[in-house]
SETOR-805565 format. One record per atom (N, C-alpha, C): residue number from 1; atom name; residue in three letters; y, z, x negated. Coordinates in Angstrom, 2 decimals. Layout:
N
SITE   num   atome   residu        py        pz        px
SITE   NUM      CA      ala         Y         Z         X
...
This chain:
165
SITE   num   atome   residu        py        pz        px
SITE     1       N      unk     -1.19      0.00     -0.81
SITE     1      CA      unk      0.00      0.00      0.00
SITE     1       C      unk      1.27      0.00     -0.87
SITE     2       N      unk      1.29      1.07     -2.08
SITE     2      CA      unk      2.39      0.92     -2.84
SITE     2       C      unk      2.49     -0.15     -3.48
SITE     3       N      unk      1.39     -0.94     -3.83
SITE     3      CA      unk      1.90     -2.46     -4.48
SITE     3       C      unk      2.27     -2.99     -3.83
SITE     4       N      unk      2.11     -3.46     -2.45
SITE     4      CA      unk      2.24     -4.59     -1.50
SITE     4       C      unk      3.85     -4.23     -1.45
SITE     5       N      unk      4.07     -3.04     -1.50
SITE     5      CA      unk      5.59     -2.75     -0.69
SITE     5       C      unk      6.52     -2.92     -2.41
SITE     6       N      unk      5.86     -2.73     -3.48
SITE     6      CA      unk      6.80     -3.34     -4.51
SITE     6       C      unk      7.07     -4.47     -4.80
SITE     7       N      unk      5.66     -5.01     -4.26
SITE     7      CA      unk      5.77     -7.06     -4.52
SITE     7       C      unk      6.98     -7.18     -2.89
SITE     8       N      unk      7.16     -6.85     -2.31
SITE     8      CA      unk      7.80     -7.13     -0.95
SITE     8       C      unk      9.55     -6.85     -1.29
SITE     9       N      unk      9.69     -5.72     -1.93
SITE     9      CA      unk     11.35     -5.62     -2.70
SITE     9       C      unk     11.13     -6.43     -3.81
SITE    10       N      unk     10.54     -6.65     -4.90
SITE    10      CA      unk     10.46     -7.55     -5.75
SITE    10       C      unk     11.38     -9.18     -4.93
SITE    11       N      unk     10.01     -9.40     -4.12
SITE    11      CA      unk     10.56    -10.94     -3.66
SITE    11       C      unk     11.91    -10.75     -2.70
SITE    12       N      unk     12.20     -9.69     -2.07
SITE    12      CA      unk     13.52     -9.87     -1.21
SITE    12       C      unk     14.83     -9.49     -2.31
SITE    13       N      unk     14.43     -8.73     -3.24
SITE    13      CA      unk     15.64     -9.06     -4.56
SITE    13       C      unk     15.67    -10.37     -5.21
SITE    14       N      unk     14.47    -11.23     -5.69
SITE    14      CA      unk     14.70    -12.67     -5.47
SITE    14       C      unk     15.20    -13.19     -4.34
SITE    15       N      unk     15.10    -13.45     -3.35
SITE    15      CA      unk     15.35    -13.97     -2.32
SITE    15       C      unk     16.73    -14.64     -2.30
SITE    16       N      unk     17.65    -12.88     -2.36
SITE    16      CA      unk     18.83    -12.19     -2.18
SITE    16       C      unk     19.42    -13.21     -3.49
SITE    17       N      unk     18.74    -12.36     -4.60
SITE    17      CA      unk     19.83    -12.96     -5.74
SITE    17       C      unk     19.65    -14.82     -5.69
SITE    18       N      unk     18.89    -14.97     -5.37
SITE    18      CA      unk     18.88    -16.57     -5.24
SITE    18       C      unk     19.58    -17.57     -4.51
SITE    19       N      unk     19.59    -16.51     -3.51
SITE    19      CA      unk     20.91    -17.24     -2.39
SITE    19       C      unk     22.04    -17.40     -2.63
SITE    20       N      unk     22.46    -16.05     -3.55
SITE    20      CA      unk     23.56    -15.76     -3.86
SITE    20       C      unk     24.27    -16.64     -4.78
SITE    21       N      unk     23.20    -17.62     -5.69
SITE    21      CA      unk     23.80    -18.27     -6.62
SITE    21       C      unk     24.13    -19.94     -5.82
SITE    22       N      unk     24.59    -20.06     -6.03
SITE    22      CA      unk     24.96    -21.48     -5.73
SITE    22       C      unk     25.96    -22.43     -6.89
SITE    23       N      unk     24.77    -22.35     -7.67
SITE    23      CA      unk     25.57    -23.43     -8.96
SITE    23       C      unk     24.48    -23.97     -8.76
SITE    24       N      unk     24.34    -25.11    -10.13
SITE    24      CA      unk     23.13    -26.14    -10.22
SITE    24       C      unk     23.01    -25.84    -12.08
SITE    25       N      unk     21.27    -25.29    -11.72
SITE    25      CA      unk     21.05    -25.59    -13.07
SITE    25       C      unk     19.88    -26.50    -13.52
SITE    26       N      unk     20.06    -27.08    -14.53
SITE    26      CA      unk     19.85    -28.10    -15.26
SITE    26       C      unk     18.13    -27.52    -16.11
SITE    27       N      unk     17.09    -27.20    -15.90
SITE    27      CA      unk     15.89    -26.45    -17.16
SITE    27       C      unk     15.31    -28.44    -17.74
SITE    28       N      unk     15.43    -28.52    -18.84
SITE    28      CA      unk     14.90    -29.43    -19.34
SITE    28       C      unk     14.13    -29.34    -20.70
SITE    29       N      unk     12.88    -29.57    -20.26
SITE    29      CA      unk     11.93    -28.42    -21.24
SITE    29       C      unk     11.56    -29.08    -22.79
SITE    30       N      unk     12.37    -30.52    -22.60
SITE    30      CA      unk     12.60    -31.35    -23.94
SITE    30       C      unk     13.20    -31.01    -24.68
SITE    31       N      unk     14.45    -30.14    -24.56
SITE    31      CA      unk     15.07    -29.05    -25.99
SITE    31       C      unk     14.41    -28.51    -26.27
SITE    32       N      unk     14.60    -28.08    -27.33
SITE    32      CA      unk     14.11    -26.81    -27.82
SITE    32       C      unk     15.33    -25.93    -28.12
SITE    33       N      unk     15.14    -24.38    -27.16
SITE    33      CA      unk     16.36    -23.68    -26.81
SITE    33       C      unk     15.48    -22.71    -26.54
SITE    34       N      unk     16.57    -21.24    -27.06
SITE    34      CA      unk     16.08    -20.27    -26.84
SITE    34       C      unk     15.22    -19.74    -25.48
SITE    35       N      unk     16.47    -20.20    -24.35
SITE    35      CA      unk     15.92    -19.99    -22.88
SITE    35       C      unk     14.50    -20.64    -22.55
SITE    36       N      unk     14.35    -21.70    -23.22
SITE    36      CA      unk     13.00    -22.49    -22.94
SITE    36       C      unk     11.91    -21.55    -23.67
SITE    37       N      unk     11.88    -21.44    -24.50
SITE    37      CA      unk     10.77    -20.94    -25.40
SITE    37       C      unk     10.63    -19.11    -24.44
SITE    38       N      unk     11.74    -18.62    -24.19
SITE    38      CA      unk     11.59    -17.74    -23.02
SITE    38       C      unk     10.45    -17.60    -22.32
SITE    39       N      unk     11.59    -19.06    -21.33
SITE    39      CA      unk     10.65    -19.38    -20.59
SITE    39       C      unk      9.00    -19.40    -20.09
SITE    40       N      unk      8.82    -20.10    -21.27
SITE    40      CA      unk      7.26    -20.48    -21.53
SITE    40       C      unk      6.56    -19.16    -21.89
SITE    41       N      unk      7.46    -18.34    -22.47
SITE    41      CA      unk      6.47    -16.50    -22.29
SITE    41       C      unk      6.86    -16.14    -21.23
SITE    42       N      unk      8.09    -15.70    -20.48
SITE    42      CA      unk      7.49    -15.14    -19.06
SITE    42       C      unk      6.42    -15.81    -18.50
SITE    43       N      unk      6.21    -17.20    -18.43
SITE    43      CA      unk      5.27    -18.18    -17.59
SITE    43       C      unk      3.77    -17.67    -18.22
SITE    44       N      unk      3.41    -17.85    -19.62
SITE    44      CA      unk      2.55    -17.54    -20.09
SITE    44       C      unk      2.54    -16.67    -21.69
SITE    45       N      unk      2.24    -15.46    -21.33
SITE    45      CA      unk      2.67    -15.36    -23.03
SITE    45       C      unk      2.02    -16.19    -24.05
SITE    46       N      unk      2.90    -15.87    -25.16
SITE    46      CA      unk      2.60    -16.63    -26.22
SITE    46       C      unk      2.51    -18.01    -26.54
SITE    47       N      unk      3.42    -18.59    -25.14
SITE    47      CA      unk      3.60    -19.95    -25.17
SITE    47       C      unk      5.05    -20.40    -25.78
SITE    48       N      unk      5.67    -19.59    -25.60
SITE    48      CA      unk      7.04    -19.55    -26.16
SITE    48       C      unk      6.93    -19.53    -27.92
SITE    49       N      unk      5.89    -18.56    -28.12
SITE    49      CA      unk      5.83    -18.59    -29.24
SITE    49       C      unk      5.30    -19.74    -30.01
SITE    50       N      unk      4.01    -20.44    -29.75
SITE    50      CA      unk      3.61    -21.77    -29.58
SITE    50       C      unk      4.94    -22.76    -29.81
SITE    51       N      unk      5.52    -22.68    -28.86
SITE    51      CA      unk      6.68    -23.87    -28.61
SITE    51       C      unk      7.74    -23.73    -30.21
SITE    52       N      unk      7.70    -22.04    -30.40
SITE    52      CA      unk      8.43    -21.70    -31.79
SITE    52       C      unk      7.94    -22.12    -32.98
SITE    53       N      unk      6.54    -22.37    -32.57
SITE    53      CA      unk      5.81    -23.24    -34.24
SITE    53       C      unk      5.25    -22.31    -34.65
SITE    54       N      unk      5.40    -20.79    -33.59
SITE    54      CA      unk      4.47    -19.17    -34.39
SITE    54       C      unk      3.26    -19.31    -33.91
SITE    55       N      unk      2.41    -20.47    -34.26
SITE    55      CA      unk      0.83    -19.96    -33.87
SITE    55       C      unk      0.33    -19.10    -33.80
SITE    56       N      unk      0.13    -18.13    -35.05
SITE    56      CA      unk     -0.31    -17.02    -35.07
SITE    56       C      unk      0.11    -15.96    -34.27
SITE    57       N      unk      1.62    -15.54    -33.95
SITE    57      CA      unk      1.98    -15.13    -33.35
SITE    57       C      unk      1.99    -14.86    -31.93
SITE    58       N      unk      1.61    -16.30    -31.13
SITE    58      CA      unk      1.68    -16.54    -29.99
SITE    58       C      unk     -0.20    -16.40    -29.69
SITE    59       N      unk     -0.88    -16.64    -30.88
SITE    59      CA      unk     -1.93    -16.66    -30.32
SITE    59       C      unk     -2.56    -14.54    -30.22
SITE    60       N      unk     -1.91    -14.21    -31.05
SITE    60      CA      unk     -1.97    -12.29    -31.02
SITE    60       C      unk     -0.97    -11.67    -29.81
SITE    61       N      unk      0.03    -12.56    -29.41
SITE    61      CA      unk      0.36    -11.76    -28.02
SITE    61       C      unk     -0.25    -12.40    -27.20
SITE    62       N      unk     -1.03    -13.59    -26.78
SITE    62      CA      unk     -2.18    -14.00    -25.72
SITE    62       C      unk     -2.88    -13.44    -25.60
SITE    63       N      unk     -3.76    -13.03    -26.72
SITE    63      CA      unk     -4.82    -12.26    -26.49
SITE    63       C      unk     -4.68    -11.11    -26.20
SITE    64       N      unk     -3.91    -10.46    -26.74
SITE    64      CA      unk     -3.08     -8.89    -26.24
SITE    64       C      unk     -3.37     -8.69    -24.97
SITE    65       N      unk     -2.64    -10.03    -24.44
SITE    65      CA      unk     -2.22     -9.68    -23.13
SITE    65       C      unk     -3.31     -9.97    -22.32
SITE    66       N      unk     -3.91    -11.42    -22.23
SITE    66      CA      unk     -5.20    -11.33    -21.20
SITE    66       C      unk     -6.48    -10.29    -21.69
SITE    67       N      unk     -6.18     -9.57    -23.07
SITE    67      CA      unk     -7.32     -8.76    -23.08
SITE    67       C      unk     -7.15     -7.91    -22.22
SITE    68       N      unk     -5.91     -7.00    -22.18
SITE    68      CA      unk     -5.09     -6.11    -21.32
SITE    68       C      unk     -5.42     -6.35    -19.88
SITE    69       N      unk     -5.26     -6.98    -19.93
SITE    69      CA      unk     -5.19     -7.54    -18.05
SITE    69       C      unk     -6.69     -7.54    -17.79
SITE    70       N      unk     -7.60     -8.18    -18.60
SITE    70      CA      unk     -9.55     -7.73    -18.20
SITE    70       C      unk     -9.74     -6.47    -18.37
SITE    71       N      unk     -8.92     -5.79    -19.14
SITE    71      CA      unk     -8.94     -4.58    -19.12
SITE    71       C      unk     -8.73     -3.29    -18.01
SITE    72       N      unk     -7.57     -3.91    -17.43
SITE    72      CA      unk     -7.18     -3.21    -15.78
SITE    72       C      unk     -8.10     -3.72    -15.32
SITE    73       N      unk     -8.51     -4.78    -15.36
SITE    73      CA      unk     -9.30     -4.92    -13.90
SITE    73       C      unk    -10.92     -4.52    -13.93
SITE    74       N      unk    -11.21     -4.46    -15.04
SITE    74      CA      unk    -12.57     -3.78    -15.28
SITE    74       C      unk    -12.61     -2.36    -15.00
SITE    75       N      unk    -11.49     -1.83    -15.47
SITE    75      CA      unk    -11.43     -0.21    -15.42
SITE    75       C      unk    -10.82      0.39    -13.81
SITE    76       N      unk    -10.38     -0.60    -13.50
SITE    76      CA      unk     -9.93     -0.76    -11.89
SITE    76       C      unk    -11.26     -0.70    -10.68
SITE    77       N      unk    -12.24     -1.33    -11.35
SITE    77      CA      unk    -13.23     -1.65    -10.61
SITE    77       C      unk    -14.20     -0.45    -10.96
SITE    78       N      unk    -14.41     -0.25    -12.28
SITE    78      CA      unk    -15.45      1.21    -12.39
SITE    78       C      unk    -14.67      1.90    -11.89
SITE    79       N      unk    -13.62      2.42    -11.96
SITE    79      CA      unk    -13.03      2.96    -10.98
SITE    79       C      unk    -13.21      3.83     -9.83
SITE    80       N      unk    -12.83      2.36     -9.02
SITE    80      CA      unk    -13.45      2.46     -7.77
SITE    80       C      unk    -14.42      3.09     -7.46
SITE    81       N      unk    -15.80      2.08     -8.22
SITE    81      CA      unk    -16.64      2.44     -8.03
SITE    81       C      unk    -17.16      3.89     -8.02
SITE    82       N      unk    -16.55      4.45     -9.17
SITE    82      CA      unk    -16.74      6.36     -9.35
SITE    82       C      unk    -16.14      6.66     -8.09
SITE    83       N      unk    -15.54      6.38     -7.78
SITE    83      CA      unk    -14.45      7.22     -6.36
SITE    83       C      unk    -15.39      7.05     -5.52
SITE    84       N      unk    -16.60      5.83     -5.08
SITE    84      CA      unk    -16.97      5.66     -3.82
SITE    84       C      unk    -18.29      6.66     -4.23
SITE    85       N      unk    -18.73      6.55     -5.11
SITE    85      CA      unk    -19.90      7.71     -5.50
SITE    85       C      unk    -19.48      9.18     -5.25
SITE    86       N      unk    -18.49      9.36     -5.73
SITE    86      CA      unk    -18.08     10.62     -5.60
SITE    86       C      unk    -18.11     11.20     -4.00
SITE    87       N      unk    -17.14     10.11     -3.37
SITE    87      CA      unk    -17.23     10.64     -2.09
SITE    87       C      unk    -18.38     10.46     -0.89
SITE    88       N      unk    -19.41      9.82     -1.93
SITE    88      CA      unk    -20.86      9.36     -1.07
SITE    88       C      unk    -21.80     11.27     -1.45
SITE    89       N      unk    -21.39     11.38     -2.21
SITE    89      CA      unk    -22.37     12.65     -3.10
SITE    89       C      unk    -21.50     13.81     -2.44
SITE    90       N      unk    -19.87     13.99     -2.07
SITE    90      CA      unk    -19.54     14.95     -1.69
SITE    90       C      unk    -19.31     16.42     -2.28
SITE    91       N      unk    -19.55     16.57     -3.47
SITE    91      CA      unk    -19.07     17.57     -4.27
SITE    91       C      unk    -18.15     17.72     -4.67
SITE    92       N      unk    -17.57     18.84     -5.12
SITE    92      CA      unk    -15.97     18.72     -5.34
SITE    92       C      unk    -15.89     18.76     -6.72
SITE    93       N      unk    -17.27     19.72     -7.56
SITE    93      CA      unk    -17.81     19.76     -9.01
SITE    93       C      unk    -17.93     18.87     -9.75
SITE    94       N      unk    -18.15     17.64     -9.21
SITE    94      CA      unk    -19.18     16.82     -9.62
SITE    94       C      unk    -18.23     16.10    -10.81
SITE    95       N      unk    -18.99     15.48    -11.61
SITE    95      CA      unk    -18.57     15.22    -12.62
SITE    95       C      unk    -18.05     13.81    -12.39
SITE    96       N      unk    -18.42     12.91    -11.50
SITE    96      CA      unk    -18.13     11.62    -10.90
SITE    96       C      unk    -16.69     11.53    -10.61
SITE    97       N      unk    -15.86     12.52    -10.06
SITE    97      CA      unk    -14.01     12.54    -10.37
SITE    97       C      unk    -13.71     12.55    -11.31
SITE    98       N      unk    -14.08     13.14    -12.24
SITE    98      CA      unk    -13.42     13.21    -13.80
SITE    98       C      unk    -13.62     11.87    -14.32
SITE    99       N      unk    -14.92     11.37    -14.28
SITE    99      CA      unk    -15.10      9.69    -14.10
SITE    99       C      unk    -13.96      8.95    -13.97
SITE   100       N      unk    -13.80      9.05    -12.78
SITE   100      CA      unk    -13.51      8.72    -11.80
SITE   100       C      unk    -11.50      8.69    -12.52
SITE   101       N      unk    -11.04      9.89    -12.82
SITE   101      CA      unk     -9.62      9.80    -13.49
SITE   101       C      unk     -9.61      9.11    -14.70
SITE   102       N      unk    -10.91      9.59    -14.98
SITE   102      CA      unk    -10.28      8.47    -16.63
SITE   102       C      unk    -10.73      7.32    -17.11
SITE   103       N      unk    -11.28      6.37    -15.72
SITE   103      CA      unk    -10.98      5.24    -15.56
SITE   103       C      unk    -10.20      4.88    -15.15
SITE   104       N      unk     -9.01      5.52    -14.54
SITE   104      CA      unk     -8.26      5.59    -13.85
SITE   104       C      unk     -6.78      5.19    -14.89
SITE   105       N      unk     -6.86      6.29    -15.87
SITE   105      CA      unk     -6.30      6.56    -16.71
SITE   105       C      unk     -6.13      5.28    -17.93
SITE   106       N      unk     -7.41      5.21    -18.13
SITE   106      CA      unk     -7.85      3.83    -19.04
SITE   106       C      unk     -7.11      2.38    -18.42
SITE   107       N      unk     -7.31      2.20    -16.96
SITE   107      CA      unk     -6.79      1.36    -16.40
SITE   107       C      unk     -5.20      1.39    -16.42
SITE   108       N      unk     -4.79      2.31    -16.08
SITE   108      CA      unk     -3.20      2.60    -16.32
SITE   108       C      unk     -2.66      2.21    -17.66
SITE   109       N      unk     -3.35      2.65    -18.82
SITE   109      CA      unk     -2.73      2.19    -20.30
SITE   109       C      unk     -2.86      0.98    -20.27
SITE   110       N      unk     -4.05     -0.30    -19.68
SITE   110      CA      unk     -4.20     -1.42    -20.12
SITE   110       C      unk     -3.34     -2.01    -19.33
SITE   111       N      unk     -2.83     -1.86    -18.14
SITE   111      CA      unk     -1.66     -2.59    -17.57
SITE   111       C      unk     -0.62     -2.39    -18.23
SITE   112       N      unk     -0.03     -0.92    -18.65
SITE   112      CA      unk      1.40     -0.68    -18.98
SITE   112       C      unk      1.33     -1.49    -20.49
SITE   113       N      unk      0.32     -1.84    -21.58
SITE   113      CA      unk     -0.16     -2.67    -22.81
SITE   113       C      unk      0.52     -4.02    -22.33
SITE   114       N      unk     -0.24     -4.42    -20.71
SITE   114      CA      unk     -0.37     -5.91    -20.89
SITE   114       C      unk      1.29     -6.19    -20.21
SITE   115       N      unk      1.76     -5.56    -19.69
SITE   115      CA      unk      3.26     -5.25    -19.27
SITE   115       C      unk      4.44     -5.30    -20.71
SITE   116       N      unk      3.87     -4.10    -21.58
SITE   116      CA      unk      4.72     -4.34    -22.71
SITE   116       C      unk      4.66     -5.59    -23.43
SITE   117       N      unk      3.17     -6.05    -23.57
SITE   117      CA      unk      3.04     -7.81    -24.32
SITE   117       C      unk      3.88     -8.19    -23.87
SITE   118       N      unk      4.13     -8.43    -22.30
SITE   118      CA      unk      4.62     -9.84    -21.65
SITE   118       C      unk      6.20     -9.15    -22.10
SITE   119       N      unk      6.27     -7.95    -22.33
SITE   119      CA      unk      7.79     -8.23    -22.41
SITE   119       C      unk      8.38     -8.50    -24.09
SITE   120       N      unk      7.47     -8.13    -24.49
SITE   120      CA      unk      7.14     -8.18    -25.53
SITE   120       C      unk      7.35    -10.03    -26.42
SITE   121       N      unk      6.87    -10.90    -25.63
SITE   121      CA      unk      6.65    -11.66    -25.77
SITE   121       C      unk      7.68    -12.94    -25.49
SITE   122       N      unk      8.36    -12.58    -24.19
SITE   122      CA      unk      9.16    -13.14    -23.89
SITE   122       C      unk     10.84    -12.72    -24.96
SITE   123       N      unk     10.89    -11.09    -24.82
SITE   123      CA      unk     12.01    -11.11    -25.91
SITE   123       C      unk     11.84    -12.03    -27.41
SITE   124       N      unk     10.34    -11.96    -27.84
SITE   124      CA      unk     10.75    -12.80    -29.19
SITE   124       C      unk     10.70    -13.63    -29.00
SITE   125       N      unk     10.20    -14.68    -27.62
SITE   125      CA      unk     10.58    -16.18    -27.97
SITE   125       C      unk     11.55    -16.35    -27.98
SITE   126       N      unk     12.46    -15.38    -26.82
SITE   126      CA      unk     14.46    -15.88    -27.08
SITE   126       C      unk     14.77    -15.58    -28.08
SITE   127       N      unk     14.31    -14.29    -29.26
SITE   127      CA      unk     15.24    -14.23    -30.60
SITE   127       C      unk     15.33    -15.38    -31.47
SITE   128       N      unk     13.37    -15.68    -31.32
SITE   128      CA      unk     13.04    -16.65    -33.04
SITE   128       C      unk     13.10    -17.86    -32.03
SITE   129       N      unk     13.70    -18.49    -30.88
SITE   129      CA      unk     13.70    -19.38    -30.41
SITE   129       C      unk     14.97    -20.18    -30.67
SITE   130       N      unk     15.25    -20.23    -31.89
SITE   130      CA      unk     16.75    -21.39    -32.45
SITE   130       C      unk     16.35    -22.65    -32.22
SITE   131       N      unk     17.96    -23.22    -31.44
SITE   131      CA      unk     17.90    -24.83    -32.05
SITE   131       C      unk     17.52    -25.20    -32.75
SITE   132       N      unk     16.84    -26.33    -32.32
SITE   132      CA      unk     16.71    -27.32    -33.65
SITE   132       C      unk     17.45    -28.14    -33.63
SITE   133       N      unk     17.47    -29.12    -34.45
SITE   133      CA      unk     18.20    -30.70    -34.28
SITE   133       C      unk     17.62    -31.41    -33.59
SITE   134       N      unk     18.49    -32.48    -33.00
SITE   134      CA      unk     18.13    -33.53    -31.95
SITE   134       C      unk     17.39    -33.84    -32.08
SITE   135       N      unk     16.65    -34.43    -33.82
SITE   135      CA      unk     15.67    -35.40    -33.54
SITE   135       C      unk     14.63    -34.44    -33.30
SITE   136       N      unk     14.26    -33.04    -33.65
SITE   136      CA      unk     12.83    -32.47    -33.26
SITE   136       C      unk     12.86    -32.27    -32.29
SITE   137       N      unk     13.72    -32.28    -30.83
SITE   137      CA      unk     13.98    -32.19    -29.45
SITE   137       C      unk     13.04    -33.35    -28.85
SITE   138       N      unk     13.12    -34.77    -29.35
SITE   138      CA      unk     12.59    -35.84    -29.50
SITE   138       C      unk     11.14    -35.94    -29.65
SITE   139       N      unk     10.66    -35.51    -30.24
SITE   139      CA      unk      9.57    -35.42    -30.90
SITE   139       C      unk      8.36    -34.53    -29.98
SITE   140       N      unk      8.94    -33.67    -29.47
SITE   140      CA      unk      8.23    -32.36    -28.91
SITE   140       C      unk      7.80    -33.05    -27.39
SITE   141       N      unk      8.13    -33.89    -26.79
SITE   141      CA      unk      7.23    -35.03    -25.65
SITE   141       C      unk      8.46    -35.92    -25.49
SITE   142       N      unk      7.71    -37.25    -24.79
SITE   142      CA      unk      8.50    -38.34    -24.53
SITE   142       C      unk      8.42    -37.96    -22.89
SITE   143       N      unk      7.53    -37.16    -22.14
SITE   143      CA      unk      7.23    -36.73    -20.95
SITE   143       C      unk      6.92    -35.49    -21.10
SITE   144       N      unk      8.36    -35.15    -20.00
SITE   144      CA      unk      8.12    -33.82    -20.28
SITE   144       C      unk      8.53    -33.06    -18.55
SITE   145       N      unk      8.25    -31.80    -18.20
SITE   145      CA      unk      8.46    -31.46    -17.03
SITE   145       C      unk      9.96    -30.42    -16.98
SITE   146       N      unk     10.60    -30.26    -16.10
SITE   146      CA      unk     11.85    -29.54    -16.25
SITE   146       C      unk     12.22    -29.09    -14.66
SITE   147       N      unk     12.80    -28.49    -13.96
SITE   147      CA      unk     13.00    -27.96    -13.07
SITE   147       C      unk     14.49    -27.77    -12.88
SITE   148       N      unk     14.89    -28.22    -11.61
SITE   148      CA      unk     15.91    -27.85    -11.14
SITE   148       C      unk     16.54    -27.18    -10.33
SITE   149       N      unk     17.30    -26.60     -9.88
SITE   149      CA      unk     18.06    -25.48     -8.60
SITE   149       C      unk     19.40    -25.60     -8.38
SITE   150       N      unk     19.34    -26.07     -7.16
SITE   150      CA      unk     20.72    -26.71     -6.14
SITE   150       C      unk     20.84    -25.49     -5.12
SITE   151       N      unk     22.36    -25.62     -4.98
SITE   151      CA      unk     22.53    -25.47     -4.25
SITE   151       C      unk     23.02    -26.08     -3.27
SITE   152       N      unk     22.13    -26.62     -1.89
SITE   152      CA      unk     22.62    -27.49     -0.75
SITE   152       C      unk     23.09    -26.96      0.61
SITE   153       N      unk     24.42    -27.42      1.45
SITE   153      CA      unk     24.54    -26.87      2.04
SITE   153       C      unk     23.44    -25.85      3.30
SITE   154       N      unk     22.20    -27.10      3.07
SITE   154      CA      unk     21.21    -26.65      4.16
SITE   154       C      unk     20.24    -25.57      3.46
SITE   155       N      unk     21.00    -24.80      2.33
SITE   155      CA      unk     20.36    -23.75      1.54
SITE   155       C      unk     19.72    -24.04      0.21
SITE   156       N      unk     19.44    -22.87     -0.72
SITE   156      CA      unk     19.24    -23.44     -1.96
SITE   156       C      unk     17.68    -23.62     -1.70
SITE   157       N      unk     17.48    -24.66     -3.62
SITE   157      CA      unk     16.18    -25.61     -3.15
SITE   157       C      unk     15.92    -25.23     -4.93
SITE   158       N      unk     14.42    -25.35     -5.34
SITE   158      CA      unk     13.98    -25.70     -6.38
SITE   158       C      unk     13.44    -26.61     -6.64
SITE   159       N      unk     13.66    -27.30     -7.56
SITE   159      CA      unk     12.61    -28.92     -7.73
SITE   159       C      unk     12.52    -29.42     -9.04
SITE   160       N      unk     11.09    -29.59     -8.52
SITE   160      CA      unk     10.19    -29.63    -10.39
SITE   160       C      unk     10.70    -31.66    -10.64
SITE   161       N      unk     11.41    -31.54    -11.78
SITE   161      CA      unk     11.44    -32.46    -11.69
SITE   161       C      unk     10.70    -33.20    -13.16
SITE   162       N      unk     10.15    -34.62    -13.50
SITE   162      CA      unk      9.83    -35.47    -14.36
SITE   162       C      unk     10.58    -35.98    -15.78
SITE   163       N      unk     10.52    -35.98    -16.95
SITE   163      CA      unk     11.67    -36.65    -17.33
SITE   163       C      unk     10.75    -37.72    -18.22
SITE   164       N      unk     11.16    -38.82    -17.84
SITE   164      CA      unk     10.43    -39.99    -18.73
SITE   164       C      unk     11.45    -40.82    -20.27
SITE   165       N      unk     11.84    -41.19    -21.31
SITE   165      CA      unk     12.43    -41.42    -22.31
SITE   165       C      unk     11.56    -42.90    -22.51
């Protein structure tokens, strides 16, 4: 219940702030620019980093992070599972709660891990994410995907758009 109702203010603070803007911006994922390389870590970590030329880098906060994340959800699920034993067996002794918390517990560190990666991840693609020069802008696709956001009177719009060279 408490997630559903954080993803629910989450999206009505998007919503809100989205409406609110009414400029037009331009994402064209053929630069190479700090915001892009961002980008590509909020979207996926360690893609930003990738895009930075930090292989290594990008490939140790990927793994970080989807290890993290099999991590909640494994420890999410034993979990559970201790909780439904526990309350099938009915003891208050039983050793199946204590289980039961520190999978609980375990699960909690591997989200707040895979939480710090992603933020983790996204701040260094904007630091080590410098211009380059035109021509390696060039180079990095002749097709490439980029996204746009209008604002039209009949309300704002997002649209993935193509760019062909």
């Amino acid at each position: 219940m408490i997630k559903r109702t954080i993803l629910f203010v989450i999206g009505i603070i998007f919503m809100v702030s989205a409406s609110g803007f009414c400029g037009s911006v331009d994402l064209d994922f053929r630069l190479h620019r700090s915001g892009n390389a961002a980008l590509r870590s909020a979207l996926l970590p360690g893609w930003g980093q990738f895009f930075n030329r930090q292989s290594f880098k990008g490939e140790v906060l990927g793994t970080i992070f989807f290890a993290s994340l099999g991590g909640y959800l494994y420890f999410t699920g034993v979990a559970n599972k201790d909780y439904r034993d526990y309350e099938t067996k009915g003891l208050r002794s039983d050793s199946l709660y204590s289980d039961y918390e520190t999978h609980q517990r375990q699960a909690s560190f591997a989200v707040g891990l895979a939480a710090g990666t992603w933020v983790i991840s996204v701040v260094d693609a904007y630091i080590f994410g410098t211009p380059r020069r035109a021509a390696d802008d060039q180079q990095l696709s002749s097709r490439a995907p980029g996204l746009q956001w209008a604002c039209n009177p009949d309300g704002a719009s997002l649209q993935r758009k193509w760019y062909f060279q």
